[in-house]
Each structure stands twice: as C-alpha cells, then as structure tokens.
N, C-alpha and C positions, 0 to 999 in steps of 0.2 A: 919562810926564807924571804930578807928582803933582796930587791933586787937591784942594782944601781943599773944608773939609768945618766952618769958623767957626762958623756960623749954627746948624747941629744941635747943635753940641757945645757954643753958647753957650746955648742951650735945654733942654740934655738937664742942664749944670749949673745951670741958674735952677730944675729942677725936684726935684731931689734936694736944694739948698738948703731948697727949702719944704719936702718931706718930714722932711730931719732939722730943721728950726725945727718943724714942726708935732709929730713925736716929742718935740722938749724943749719944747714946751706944757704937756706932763704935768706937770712940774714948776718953769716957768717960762709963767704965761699967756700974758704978752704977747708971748715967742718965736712961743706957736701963734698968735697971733694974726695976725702978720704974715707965717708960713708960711702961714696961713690966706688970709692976702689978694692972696699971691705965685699962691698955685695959682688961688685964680679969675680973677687977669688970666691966666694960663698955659691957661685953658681954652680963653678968646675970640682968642686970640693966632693959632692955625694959623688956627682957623676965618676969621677978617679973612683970613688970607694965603691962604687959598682964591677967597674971594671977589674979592680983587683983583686976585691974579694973572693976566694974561691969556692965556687958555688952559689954561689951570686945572680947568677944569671941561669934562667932554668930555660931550656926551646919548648916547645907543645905547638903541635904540626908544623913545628918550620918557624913560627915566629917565635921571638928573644922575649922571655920575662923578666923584671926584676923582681 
C-alpha cells in the first residue's frame, strides 16, 4: 500500500516558498514581505491542527503531548 503523504508535502512547499521570497527580500522588499507574512500564518497553522484535531493531544501525569 502506498501512502500519500499531500498535506506535509503541501506544507513543507508553502515553507521553503517563504524562505526563498524572504531571501529575495534582500533585494526585492516586497518579496520578503510576503515571505514574511507566509511564515507567520505557517506558524499558527500546525499549532490550530493540533488543537483541533481530535485526539491530538494525549496528558501523561498532568502534562499535554502532542
């Protein structure tokens, strides 16, 4: 069975996208700018999918896993 594997790989390219727009900031502002504004939704992004997902979060003596 293969397995897909979309979702990471659509993630792991939204994140190297901002990396290189934020590299060519250096010489194009408003690249970094919006590499800039790609990685701060790309922060909040897992975190939400943590939180919503159910089951997601496991305790073990009191403190929260993901």
């Amino acid at each position: 069975m293969i397995w897909s594997h979309h979702g990471s790989d659509l993630t792991g390219l939204t994140e190297v996208t901002a990396a290189v727009l934020i590299i060519t900031g250096m010489f194009k502002p408003q690249a970094g700018i919006i590499g800039g504004a790609i990685a701060a939704v790309m922060f909040f992004v897992p975190s939400t999918m943590f939180i919503t997902t159910p089951g997601a979060l496991t305790t073990v003596n009191g403190i929260n896993f993901t």
